[in-house]
C-alpha positions, 0 to 999 in steps of 0.5 A: 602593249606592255608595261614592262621594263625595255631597253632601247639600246638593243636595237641601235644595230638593226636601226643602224644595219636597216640604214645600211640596207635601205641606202647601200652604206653605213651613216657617216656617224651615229647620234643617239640618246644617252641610253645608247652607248653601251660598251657592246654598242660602242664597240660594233659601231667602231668595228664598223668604222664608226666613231665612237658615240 
């Protein structure tokens, strides 16, 4: 265990990707914490075809 400092919203993609590989295809949209919607994680989600967070 830690106590130091860790941002969540790094791991939107490979909660998003793990999705993916568990039911074949993307989710049909993305609902998140305001925490999640970085510039980088807005544009790989409509990258994918996802509308923006």
């Amino acid at each position: 265990m830690s106590w130091e400092k860790f941002k969540e919203s790094g791991d939107l993609k490979a909660q998003i990707e793990g999705f993916k590989s568990y039911r074949g295809c993307y989710p049909e949209s993305v609902h998140a914490a305001r925490i999640y919607p970085s510039r980088e994680n807005r544009a790989w989600c409509q990258e994918r075809g996802h509308p923006p967070m």
